[in-house]
C-alpha positions in Angstrom: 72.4 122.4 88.9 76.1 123.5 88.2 75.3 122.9 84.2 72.2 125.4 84.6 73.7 127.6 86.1 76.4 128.1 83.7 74.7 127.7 80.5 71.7 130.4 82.4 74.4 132.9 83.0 76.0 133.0 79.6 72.5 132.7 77.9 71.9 136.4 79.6 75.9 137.2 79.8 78.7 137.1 77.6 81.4 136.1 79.6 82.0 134.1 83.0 85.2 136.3 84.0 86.4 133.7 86.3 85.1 130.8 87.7 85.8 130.8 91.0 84.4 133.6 91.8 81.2 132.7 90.1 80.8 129.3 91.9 81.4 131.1 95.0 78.5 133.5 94.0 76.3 130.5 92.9 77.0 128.5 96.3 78.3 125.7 94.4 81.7 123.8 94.9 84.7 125.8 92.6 85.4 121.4 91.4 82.1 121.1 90.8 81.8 124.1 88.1 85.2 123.1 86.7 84.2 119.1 86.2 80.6 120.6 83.9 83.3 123.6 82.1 85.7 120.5 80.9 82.4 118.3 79.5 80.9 122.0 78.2 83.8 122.4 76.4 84.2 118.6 74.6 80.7 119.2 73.4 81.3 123.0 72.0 79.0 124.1 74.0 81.5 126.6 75.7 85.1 127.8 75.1 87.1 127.9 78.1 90.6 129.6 79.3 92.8 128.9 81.6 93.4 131.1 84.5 96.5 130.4 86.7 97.0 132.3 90.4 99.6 131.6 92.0 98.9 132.3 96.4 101.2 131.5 99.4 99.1 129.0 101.7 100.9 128.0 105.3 102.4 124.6 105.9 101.6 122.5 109.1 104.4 124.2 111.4 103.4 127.8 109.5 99.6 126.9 110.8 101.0 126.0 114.5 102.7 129.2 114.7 99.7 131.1 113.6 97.4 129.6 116.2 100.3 129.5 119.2 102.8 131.9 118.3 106.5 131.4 116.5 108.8 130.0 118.9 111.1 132.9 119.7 108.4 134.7 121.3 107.1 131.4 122.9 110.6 131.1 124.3 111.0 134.1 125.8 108.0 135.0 127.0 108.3 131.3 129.4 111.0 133.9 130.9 110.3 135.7 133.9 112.1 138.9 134.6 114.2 137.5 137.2 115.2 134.6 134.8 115.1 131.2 134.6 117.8 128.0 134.7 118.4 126.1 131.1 117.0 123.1 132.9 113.8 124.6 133.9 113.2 125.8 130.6 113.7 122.7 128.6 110.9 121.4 131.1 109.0 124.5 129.8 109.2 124.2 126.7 108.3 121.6 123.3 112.2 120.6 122.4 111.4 121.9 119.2 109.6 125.2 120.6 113.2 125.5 122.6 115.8 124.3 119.8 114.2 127.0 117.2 113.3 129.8 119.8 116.4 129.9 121.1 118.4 130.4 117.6 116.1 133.0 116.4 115.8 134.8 120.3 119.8 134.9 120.0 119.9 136.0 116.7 117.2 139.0 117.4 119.2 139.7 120.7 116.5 139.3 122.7 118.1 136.7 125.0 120.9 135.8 127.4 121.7 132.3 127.3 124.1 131.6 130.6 124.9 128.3 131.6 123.2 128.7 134.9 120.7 131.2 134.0 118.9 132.3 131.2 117.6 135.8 131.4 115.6 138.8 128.8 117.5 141.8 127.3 114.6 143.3 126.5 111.4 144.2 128.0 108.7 143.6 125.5 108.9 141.9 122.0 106.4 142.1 118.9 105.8 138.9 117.1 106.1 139.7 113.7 106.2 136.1 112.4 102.9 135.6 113.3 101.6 138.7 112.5 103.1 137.9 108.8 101.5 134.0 109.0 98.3 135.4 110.0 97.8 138.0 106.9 98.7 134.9 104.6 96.7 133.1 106.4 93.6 135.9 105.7 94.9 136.3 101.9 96.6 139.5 102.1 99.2 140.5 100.2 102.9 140.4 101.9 105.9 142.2 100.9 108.8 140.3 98.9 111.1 141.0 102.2 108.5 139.2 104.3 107.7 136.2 101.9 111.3 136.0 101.8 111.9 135.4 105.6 108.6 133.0 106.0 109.9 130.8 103.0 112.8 130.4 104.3 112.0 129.3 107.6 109.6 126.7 105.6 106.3 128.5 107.3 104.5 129.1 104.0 104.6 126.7 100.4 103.3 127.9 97.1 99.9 127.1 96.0 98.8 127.5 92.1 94.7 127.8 91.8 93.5 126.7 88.8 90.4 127.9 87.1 88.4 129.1 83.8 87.1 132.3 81.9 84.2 131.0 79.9 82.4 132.3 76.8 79.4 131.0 74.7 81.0 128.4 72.3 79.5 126.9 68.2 77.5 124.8 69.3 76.3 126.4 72.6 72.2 126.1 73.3 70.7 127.1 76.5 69.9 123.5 77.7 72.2 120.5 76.6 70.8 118.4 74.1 70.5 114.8 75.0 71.8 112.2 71.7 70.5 109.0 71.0 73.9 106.5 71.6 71.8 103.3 70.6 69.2 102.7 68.4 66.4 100.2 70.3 63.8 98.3 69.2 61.4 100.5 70.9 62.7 103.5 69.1 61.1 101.2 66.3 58.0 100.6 67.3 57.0 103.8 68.2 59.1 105.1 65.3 60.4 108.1 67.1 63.8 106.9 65.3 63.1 109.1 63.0 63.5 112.2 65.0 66.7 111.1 67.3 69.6 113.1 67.0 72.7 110.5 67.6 76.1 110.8 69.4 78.7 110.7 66.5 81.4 107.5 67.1 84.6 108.3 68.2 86.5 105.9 66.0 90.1 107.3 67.5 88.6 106.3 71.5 90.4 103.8 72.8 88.7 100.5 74.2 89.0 99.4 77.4 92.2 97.7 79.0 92.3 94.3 79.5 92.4 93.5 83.0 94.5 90.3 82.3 97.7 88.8 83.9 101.2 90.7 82.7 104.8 88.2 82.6 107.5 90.4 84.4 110.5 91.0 82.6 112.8 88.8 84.6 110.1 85.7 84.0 110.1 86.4 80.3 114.3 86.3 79.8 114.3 83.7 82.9 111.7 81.6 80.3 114.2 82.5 77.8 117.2 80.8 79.0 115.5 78.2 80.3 114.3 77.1 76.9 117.8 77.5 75.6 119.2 74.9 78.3 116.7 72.7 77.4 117.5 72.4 73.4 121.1 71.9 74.0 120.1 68.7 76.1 120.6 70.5 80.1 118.5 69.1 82.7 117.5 71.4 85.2 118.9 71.1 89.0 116.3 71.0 91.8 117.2 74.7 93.4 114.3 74.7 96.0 116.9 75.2 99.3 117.6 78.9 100.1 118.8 77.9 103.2 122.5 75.9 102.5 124.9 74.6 105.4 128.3 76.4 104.8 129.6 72.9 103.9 127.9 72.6 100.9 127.6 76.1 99.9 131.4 76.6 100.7 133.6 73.7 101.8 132.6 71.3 99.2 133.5 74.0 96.5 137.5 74.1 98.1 136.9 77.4 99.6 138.7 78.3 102.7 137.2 79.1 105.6 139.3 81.9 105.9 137.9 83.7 102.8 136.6 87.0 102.8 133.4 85.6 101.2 132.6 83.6 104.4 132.2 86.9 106.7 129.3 87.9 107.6 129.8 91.7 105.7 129.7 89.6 102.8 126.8 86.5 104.0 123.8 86.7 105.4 123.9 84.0 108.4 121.1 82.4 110.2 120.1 82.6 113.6 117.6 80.0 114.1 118.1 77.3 113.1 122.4 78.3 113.0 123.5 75.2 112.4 123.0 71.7 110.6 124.1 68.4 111.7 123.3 66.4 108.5 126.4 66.0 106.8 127.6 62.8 104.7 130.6 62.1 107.4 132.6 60.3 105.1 133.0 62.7 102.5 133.1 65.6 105.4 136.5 63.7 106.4 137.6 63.6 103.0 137.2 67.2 101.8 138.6 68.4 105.7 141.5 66.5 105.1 142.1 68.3 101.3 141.4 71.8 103.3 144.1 70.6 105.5 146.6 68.6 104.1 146.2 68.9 100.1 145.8 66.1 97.9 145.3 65.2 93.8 148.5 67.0 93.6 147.5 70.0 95.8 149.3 71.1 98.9 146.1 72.3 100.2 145.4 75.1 102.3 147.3 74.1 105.5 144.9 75.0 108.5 143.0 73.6 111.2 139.7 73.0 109.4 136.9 73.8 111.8 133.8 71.6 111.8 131.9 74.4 113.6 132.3 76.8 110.5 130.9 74.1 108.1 127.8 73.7 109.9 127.2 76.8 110.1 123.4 78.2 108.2 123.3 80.6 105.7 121.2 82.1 102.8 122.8 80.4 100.1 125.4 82.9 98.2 125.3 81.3 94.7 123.3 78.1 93.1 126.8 76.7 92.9 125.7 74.9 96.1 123.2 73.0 94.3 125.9 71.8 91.9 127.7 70.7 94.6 125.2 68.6 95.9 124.1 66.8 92.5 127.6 66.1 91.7 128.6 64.3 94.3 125.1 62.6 94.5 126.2 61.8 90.7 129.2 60.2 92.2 127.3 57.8 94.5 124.9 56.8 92.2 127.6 55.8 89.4 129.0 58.3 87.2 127.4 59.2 83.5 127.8 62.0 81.7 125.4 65.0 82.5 124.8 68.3 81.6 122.6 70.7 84.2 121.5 73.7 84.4 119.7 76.3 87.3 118.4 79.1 87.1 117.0 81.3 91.1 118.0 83.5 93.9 120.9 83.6 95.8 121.5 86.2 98.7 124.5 88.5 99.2 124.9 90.9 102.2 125.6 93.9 99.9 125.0 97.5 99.6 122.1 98.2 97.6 122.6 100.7 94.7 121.5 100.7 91.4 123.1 98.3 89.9 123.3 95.4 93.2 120.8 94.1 94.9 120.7 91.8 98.6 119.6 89.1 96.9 119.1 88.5 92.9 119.2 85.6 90.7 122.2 83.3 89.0 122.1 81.4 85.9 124.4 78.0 86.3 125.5 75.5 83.5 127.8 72.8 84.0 128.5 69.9 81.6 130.4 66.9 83.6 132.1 64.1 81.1 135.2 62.1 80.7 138.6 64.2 79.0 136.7 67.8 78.9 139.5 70.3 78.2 139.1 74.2 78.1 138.3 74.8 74.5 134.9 72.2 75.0 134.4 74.5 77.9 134.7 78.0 74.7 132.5 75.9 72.4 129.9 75.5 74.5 129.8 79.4 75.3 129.9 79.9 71.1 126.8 77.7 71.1 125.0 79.0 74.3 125.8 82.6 74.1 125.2 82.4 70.0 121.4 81.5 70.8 121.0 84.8 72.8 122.2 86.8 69.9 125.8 87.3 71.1 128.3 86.1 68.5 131.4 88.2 69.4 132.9 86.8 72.6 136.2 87.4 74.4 137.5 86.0 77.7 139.7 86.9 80.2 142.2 84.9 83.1 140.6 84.9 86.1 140.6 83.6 90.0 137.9 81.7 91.2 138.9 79.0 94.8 137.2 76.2 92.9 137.7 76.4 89.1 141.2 76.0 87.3 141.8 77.6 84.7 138.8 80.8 85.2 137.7 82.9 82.4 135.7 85.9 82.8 133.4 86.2 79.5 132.5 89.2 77.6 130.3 89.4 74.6 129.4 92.5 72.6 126.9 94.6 72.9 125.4 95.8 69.7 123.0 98.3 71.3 125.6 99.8 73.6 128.6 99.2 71.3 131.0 98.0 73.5 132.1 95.0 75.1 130.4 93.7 78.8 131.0 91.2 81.1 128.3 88.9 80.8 129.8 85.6 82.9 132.3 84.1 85.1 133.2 80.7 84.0 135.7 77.6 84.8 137.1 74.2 85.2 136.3 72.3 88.6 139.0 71.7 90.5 140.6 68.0 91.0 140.5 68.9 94.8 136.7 69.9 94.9 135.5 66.4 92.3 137.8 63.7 93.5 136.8 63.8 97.4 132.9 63.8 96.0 134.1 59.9 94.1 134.1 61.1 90.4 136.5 59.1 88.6 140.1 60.8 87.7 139.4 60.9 84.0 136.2 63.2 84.7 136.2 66.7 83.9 133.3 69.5 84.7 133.3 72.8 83.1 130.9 75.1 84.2 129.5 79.0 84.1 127.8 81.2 85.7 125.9 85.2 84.9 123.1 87.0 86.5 119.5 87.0 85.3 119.1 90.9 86.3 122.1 92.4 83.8 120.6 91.2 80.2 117.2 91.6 80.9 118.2 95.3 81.6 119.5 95.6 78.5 117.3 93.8 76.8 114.3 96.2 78.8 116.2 99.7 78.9 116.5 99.4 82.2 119.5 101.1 84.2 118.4 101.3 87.9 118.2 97.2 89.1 115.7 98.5 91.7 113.2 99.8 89.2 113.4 95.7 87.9 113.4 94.1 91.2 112.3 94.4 95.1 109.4 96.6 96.4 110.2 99.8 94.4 109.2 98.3 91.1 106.7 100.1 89.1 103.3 97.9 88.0 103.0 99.7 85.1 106.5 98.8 83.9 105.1 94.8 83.6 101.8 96.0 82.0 103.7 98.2 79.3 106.6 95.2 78.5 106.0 93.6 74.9 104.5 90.3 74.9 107.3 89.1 72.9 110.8 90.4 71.6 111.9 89.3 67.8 115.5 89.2 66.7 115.8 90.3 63.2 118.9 89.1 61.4 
């Protein structure tokens, strides 16, 4: 009906001036006309132009005051002559009726707010507001100066009406020719083939998408790594315990229980259950007494070690807990040499911004073997970090409560051309191996970097949100290449 009606009028006419006012005329829905115009137009049939208004429409609290009246005149016409007490009013009045009415009732001086009574100044008031809201509201045209005080009071929004002027276009024909898109085998038999018309191909039309499965980025680098640990002969730790005891996730890493890491601005503890009472007592004796006293040449902390603190639940704040356990588990068992590896989450009580997240995930190596010393520890980095493309490293002295020496790693960055942290790294130290049952001579050098940090880089990302957590964007998986390749 809407094609007809177009293609009828310009048949007699040369012009449809503007097509909202021509569906309006025609009965038929302004989307309706605009939908046939835009398929008109791919076939030539018509040429269309765009016409842009631009109208003030009234938002929810502009409609309100247009059907009940803006709130100044609300407010003071719930005044009587004699006038009224602040409390009585307030039981009048909407709270936002009486918070809005009263600043522009003020500020119009129609009003005298006392603190036991609130009485008019004037007689009589006009309400212009809704005077103004209601010619919008009709599609009259306001002054500026009115516009002006509506907008600001966020009563009316701008609204931009799109249409078409329409004229008779090359290939334009009174009634749309149907074309043939297939040719049948009944077109064959009857022959007719002869006298189809047929819809040119579109070679440049894309196909449809393929409603398949999409890797995220994270799994992709995460696959990554994993597949580098694996060629350089890592076995991969079992990391399936969110939920650690502070013992292992703390204690048995030499870290005092008075460290700032072990409040709960900085952990997320558990309520139910809040504590664990599964502990391997022997080896909680021995590493309380190396909190407390020292030992392997340390002096130890010196404090009253709390059992209470080391049972104490908690989202587990690095996968360093898991290497924790399967070392000393190594140590029952009988000592070989082993390399591991982990990659998961871990869960930090932190501010969320762009570039940290409450929980994210850690990347652990260790290697554990008799007479490691700290340049074993730098060659394995040239031979780990030299698979991911990063040749250039540097490190730097740090602190960390269970490694001795520490070394913060920093590779460059070709892309960004500059150098970045990229790890933390370490020795164990003598008080967090020997109470586990390692032997003396054994020494574990391990390391440690986010999965989140080089797969934005590798991904252009700069907003960790936009990677990870409920804010990520689907399309973001679907547009990722399947692969990367490093060219040399």
């Amino acid at each position: 009906m809407a094609e007809e009606a177009v293609l009828g009028f310009l048949e007699k006419n040369d012009e449809i001036t503007d097509s909202g006012q021509f569906a309006a005329e025609c009965g038929i829905d302004h989307q309706e006309i605009t939908n046939i115009i835009k398929s008109l137009y791919g076939f030539k049939l018509v040429d269309a132009q765009d016409i842009k208004r631009e109208k003030w429409v009234l938002t929810d609290e502009g409609r309100t005051y247009a059907a009940s009246g803006s709130p100044e005149v609300q407010l003071f016409l719930a005044i009587p002559p004699e006038g009224i007490s602040p409390e009585e009013l307030q039981r009048k009045l909407d709270p936002t009726v009486l918070k809005i009415g009263r600043s522009q009732a003020i500020k119009n001086q129609w009003v005298e707010m006392g603190k036991q009574l609130v009485t008019r100044k004037v007689h009589d008031v006009e309400d212009k507001v809704r005077h103004l809201l209601l010619r919008v509201q009709d599609g009259e045209v306001i002054d500026p100066k009115g516009i002006d005080a509506l907008k600001r009071r966020k009563l009316i929004s701008p609204q931009t009406w799109k249409g078409y002027s329409v004229r008779k276009g090359p290939n334009y024909a009174p009634k749309r020719k149907k074309f043939a898109t297939d040719l049948t085998r009944d077109n064959l038999q009857r022959g007719d083939w002869k006298d189809l018309e047929f819809k040119e191909y579109n070679f440049s039309a894309k196909g449809q998408p393929v409603d398949g499965g999409h890797l995220h980025p994270l799994l992709k680098v995460r696959q990554q790594f994993k597949m580098i640990f694996l060629q350089m002969g890592f076995e991969e730790m079992p990391t399936n315990n969110f939920v650690e005891s502070s013992f292992w996730n703390f204690d048995a890493l030499f870290q005092p229980q008075q460290h700032p890491a072990r409040d709960s601005h900085d952990t997320f503890f558990l309520q139910v259950p809040s504590t664990t009472r599964t502990l391997p007592e022997d080896y909680v004796e021995r590493v309380k007494r190396v909190h407390e006293f020292g030992g392997y040449g340390s002096r130890g902390y010196e404090y009253d070690w709390k059992r209470e603190e080391a049972e104490k639940n908690l989202l587990r704040t690095h996968t360093t807990a898991v290497s924790s356990r399967m070392l000393y588990l190594l140590a029952q068992e009988g000592f070989a040499p082993k390399r591991y590896f982990s990659i998961d989450r871990v869960f930090r009580n932190e501010a969320v911004d762009r570039t940290h997240l409450a929980e994210f995930h850690q990347i652990e190596g260790l290697v554990c073997d008799r007479g490691l010393t700290l340049g074993d520890l730098i060659g394995v980095f040239n031979d780990f970090f030299g698979r991911l493309g990063m040749s250039k490293l540097k490190f730097k002295p740090a602190y960390n409560p269970y490694t001795e020496p520490s070394m913060e790693i920093f590779g460059f960055h070709e892309g960004l051309k500059k150098w970045v942290e990229i790890g933390n790294s370490g020795m164990f130290r003598p008080e967090m191996l020997l109470p586990m049952g390692l032997p003396e001579d054994v020494r574990v050098i391990a390391w440690g970097l986010s999965l989140e940090r080089p797969t934005m880089i590798l991904y252009g990302v700069d907003n960790i949100r936009d990677l990870f957590g409920h804010k990520v964007d689907i399309s973001l998986i679907k547009r990722n290449p399947i692969c990367r390749i490093g060219i040399e």
